[in-house]
N, CA, C and O atoms as a GROMACS GRO file, in nm:
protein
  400
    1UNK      N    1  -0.846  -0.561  -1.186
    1UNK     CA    2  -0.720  -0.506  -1.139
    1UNK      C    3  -0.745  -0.439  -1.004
    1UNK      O    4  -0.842  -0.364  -1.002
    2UNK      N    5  -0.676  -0.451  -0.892
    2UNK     CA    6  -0.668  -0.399  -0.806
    2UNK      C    7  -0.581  -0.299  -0.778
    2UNK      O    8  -0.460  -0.322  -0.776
    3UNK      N    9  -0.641  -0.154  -0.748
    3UNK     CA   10  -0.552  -0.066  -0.714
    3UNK      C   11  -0.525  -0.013  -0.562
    3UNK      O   12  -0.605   0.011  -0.473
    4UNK      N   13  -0.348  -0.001  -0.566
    4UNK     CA   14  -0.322   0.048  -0.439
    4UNK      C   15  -0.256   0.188  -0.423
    4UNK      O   16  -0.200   0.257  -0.508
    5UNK      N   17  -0.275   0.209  -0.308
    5UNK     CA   18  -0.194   0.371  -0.295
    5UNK      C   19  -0.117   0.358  -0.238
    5UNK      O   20  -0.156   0.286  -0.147
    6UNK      N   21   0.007   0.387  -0.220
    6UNK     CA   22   0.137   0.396  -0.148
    6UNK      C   23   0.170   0.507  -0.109
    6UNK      O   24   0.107   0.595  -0.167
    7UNK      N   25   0.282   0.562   0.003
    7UNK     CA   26   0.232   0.712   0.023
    7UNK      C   27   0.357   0.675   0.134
    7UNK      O   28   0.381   0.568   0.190
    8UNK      N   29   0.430   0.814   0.144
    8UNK     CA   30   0.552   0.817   0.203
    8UNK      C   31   0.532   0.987   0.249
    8UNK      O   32   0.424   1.045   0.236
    9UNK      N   33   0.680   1.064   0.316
    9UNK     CA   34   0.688   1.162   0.335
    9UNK      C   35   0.695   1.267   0.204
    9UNK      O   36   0.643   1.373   0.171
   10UNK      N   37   0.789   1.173   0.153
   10UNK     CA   38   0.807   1.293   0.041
   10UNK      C   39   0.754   1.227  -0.147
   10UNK      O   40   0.764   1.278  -0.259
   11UNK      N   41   0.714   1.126  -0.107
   11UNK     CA   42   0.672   1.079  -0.191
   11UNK      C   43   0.739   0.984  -0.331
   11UNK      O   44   0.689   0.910  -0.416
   12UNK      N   45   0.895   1.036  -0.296
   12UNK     CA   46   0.981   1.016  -0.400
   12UNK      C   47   1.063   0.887  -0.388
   12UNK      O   48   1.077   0.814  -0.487
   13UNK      N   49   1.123   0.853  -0.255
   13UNK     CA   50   1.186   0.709  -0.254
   13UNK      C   51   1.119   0.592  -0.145
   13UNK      O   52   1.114   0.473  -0.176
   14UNK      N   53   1.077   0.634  -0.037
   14UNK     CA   54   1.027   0.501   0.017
   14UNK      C   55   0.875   0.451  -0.037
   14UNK      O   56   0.831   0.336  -0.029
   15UNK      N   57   0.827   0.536  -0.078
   15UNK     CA   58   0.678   0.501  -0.097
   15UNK      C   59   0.695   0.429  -0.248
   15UNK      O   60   0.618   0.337  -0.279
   16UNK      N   61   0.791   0.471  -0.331
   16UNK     CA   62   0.822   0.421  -0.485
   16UNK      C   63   0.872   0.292  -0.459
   16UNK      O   64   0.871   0.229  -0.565
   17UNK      N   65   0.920   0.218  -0.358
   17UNK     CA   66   1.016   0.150  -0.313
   17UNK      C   67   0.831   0.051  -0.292
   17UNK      O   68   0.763   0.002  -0.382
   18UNK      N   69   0.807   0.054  -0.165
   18UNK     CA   70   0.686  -0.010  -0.150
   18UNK      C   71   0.609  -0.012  -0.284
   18UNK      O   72   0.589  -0.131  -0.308
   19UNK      N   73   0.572   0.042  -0.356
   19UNK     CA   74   0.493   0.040  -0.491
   19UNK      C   75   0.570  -0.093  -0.508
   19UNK      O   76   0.519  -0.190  -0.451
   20UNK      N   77   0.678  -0.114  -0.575
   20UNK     CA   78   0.754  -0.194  -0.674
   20UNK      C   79   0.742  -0.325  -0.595
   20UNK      O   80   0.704  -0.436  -0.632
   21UNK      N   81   0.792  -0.276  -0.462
   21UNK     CA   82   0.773  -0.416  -0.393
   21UNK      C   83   0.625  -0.535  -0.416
   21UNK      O   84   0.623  -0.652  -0.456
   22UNK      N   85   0.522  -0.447  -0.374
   22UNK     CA   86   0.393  -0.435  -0.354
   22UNK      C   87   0.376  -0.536  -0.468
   22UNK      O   88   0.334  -0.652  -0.463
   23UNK      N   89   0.423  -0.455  -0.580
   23UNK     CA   90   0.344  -0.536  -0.705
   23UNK      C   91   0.413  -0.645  -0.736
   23UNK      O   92   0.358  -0.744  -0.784
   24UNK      N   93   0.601  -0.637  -0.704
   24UNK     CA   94   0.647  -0.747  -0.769
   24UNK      C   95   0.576  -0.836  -0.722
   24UNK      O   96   0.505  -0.899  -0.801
   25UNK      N   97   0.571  -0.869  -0.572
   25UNK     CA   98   0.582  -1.002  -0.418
   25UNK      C   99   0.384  -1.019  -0.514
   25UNK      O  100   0.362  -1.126  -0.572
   26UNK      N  101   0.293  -0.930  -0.516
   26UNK     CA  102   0.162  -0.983  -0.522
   26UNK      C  103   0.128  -1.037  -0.667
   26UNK      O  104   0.020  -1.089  -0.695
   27UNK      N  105   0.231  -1.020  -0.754
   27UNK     CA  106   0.234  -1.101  -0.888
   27UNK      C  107   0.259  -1.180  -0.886
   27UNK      O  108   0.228  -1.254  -0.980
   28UNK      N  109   0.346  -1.235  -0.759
   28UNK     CA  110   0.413  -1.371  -0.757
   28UNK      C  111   0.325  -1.472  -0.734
   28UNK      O  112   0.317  -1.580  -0.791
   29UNK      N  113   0.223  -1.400  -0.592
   29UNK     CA  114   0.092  -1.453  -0.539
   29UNK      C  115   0.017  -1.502  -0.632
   29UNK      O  116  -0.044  -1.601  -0.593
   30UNK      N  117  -0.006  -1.467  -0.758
   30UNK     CA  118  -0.133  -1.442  -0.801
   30UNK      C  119  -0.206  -1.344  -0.827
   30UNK      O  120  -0.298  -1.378  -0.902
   31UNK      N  121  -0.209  -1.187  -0.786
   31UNK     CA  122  -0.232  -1.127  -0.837
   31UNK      C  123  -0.245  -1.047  -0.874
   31UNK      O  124  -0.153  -0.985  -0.821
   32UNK      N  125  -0.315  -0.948  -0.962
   32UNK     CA  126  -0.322  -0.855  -1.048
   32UNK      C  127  -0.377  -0.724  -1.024
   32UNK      O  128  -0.484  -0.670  -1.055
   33UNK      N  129  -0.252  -0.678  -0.944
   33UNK     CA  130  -0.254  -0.533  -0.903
   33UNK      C  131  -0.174  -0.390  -0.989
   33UNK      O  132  -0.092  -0.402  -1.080
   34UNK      N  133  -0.216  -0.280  -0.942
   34UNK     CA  134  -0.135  -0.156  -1.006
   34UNK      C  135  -0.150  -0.123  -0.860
   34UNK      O  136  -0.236  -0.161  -0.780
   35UNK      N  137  -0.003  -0.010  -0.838
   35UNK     CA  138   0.031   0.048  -0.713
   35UNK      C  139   0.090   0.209  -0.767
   35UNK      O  140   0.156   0.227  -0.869
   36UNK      N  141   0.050   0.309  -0.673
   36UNK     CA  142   0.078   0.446  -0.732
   36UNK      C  143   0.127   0.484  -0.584
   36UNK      O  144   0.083   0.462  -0.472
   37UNK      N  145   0.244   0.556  -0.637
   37UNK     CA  146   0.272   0.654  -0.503
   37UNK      C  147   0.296   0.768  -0.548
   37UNK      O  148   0.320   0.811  -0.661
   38UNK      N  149   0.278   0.848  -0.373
   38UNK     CA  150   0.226   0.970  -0.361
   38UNK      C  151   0.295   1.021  -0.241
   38UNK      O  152   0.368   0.951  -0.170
   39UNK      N  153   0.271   1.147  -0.220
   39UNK     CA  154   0.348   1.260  -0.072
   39UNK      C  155   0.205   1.229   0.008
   39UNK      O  156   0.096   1.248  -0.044
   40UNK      N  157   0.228   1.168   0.175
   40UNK     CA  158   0.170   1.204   0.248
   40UNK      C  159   0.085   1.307   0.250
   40UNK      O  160  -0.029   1.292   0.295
   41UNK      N  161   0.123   1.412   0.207
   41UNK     CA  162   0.041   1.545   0.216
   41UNK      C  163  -0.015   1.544   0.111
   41UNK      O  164   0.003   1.658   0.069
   42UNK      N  165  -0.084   1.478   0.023
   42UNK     CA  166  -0.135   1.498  -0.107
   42UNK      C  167  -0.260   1.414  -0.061
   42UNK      O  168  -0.352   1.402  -0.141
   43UNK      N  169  -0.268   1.366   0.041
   43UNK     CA  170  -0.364   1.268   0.022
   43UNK      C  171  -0.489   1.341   0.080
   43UNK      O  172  -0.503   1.424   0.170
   44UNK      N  173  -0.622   1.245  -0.049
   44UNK     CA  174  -0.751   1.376   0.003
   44UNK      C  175  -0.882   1.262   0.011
   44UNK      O  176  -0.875   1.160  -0.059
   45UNK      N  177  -0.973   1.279   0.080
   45UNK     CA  178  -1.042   1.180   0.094
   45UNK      C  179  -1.098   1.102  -0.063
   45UNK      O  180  -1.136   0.985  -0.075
   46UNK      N  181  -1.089   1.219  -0.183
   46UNK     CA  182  -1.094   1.233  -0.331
   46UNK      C  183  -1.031   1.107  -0.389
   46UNK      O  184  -1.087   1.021  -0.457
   47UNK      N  185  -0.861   1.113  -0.337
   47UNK     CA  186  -0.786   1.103  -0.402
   47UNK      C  187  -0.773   0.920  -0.344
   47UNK      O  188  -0.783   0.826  -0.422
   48UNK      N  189  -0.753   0.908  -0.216
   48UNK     CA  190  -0.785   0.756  -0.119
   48UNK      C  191  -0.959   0.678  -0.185
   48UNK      O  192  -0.979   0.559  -0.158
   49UNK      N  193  -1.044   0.740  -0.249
   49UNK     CA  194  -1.194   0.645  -0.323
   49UNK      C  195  -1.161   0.619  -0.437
   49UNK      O  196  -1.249   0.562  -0.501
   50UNK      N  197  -1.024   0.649  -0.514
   50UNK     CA  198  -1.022   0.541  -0.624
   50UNK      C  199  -0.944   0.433  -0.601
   50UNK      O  200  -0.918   0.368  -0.703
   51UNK      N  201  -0.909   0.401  -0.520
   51UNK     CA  202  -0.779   0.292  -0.468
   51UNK      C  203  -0.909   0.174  -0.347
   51UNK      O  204  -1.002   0.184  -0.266
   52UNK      N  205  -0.821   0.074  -0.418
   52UNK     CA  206  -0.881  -0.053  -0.309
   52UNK      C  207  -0.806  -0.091  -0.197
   52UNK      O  208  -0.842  -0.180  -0.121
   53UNK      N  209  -0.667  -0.004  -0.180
   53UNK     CA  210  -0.618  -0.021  -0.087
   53UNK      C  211  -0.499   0.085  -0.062
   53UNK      O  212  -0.430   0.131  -0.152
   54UNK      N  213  -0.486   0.116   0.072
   54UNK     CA  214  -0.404   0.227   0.073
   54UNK      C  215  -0.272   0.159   0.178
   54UNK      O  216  -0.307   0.090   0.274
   55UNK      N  217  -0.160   0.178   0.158
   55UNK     CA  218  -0.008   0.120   0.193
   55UNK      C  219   0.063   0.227   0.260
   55UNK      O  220   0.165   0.242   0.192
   56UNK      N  221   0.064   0.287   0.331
   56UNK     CA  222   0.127   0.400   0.386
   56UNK      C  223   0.236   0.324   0.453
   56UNK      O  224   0.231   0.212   0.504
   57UNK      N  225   0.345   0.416   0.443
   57UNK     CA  226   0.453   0.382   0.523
   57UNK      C  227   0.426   0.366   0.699
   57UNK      O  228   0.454   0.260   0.755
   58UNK      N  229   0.375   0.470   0.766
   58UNK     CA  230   0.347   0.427   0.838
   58UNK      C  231   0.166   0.478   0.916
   58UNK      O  232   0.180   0.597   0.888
   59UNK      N  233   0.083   0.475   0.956
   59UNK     CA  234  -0.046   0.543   0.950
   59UNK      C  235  -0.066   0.686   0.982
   59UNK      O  236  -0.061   0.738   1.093
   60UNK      N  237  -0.092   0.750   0.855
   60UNK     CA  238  -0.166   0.882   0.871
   60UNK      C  239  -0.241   0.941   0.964
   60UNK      O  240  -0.356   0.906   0.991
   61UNK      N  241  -0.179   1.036   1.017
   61UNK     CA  242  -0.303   1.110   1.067
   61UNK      C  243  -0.430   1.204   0.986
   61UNK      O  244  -0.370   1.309   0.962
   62UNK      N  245  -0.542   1.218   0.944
   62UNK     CA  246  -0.615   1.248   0.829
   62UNK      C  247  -0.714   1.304   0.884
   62UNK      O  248  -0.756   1.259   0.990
   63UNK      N  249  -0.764   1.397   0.833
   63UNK     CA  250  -0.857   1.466   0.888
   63UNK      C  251  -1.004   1.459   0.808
   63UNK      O  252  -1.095   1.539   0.786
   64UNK      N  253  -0.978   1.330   0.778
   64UNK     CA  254  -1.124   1.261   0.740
   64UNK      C  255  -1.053   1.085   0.779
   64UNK      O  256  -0.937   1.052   0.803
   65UNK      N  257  -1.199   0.988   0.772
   65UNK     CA  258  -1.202   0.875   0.787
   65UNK      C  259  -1.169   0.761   0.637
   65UNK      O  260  -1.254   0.723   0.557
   66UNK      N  261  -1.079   0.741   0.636
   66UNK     CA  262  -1.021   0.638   0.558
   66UNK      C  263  -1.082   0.512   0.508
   66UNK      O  264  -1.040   0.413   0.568
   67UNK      N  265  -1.194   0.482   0.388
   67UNK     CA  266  -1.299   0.380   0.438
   67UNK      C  267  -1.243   0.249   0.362
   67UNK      O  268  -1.304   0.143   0.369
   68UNK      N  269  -1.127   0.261   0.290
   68UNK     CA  270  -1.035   0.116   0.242
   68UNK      C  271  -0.961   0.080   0.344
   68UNK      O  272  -0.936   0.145   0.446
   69UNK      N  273  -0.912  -0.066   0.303
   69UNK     CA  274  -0.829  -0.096   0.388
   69UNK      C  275  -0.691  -0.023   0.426
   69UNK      O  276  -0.650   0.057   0.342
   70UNK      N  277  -0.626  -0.040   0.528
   70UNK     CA  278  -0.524   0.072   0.582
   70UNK      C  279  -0.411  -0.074   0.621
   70UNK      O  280  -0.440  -0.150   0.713
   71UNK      N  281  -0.312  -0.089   0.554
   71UNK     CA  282  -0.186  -0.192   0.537
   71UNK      C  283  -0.029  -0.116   0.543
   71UNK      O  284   0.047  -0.106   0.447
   72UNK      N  285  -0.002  -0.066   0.687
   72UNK     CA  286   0.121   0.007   0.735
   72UNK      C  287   0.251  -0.110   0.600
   72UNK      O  288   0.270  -0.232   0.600
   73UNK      N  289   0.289  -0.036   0.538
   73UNK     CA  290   0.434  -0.100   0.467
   73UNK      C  291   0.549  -0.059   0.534
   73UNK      O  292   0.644  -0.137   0.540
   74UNK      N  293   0.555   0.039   0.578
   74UNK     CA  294   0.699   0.067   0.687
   74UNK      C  295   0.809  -0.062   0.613
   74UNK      O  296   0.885  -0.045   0.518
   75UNK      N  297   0.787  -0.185   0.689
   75UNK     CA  298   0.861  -0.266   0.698
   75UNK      C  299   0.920  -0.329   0.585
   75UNK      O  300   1.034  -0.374   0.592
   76UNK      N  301   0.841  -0.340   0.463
   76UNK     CA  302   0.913  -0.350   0.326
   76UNK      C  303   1.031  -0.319   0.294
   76UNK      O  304   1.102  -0.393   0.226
   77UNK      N  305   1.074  -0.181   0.347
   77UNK     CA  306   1.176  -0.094   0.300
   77UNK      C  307   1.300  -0.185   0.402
   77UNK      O  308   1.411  -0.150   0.362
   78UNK      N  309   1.306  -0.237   0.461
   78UNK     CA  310   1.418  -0.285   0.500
   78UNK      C  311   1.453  -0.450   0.439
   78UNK      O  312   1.534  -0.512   0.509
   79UNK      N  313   1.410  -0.510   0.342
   79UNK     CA  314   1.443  -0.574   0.226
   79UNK      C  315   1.464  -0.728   0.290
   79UNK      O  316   1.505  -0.824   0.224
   80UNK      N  317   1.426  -0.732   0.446
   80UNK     CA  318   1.482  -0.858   0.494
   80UNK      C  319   1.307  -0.939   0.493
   80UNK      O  320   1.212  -0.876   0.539
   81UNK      N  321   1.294  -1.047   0.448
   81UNK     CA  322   1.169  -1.127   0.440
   81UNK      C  323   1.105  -1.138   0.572
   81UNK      O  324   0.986  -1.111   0.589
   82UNK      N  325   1.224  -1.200   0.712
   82UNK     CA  326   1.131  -1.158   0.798
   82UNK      C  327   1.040  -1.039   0.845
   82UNK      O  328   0.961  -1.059   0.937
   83UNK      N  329   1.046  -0.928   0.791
   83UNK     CA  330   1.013  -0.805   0.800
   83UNK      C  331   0.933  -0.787   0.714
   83UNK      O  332   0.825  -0.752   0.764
   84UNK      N  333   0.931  -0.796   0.558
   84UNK     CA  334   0.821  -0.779   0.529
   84UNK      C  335   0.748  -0.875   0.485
   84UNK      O  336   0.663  -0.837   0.404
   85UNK      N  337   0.748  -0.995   0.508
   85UNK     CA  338   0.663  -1.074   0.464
   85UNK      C  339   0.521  -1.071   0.545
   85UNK      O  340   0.415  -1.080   0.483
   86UNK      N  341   0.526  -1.061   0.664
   86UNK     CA  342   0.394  -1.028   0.782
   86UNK      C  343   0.323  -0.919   0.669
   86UNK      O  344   0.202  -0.917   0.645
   87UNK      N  345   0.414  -0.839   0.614
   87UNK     CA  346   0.335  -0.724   0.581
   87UNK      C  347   0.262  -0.750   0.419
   87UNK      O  348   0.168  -0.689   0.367
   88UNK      N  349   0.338  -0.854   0.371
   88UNK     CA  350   0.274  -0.872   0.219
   88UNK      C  351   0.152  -0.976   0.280
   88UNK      O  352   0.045  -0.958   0.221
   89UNK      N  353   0.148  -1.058   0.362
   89UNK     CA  354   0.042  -1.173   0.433
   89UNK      C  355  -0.048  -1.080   0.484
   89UNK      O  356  -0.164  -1.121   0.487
   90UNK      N  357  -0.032  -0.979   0.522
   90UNK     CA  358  -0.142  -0.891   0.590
   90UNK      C  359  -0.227  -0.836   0.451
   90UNK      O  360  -0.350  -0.829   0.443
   91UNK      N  361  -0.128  -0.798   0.342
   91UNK     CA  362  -0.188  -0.762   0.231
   91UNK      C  363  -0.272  -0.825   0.119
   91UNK      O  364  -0.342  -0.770   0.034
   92UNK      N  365  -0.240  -0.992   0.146
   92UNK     CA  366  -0.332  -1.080   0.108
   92UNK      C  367  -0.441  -1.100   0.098
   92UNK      O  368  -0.530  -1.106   0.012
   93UNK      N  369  -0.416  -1.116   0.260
   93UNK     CA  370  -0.539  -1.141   0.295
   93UNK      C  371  -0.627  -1.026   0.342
   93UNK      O  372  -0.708  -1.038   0.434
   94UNK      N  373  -0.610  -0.932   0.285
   94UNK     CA  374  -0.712  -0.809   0.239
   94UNK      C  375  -0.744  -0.842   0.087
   94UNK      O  376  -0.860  -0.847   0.044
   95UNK      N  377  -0.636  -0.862   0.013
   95UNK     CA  378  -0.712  -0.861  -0.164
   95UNK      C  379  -0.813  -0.974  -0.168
   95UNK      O  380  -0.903  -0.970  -0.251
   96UNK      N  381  -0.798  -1.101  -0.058
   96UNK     CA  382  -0.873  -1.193  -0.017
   96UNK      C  383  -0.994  -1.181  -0.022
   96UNK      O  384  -1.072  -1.270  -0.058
   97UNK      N  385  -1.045  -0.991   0.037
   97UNK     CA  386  -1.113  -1.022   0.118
   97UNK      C  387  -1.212  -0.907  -0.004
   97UNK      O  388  -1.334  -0.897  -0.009
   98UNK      N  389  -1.143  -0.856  -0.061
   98UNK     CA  390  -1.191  -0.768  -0.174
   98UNK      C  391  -1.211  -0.848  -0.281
   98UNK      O  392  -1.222  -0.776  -0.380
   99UNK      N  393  -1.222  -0.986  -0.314
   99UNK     CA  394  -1.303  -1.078  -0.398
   99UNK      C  395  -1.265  -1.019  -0.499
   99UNK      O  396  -1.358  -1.024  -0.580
  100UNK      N  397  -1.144  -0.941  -0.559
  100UNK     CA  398  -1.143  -0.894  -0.711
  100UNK      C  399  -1.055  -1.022  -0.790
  100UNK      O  400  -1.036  -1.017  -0.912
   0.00000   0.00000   0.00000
């Protein structure tokens, strides 16, 4: 199973929004992910080493180095395919690349 982190301002609707997305579109793919979201401000270098991939709405500024992959979702939230499909293909071919 591959896990992702999702992560918004407040944690409560766009980042929940990307989660759902995340998992429906990569089930469709093939595969077999869990996605958790969270408040921007919650995030701790702790909390980013159990996740194989982190989905932020748009990139964090962090006051440590981020050592998973980093996959901006921003664009999900506006529900039109040209928009987020770049962004689920970008996300691919990261789980691609994580051989799980």
């Amino acid at each position: 199973m591959i896990k992702i982190l999702a992560a918004c301002g407040a944690g409560i609707n766009s980042s929940h929004q990307i989660k759902d997305a995340i998992e429906e579109e990569m089930k469709k793919r093939g595969y077999q992910v869990t996605a958790d979201a969270v408040m921007i401000k919650d995030i701790t270098e702790e909390l980013v080493s159990k996740y194989d991939v982190f989905t932020p709405i748009s990139k964090p500024d962090c006051s440590f180095e981020i050592k998973i992959p980093i996959v901006e979702a921003g664009p999900i939230l506006y529900r039109m395919p040209m928009m987020s499909k770049p962004v689920f293909d970008e996300l691919e071919i990261v789980l691609k690349k994580l051989n799980k």
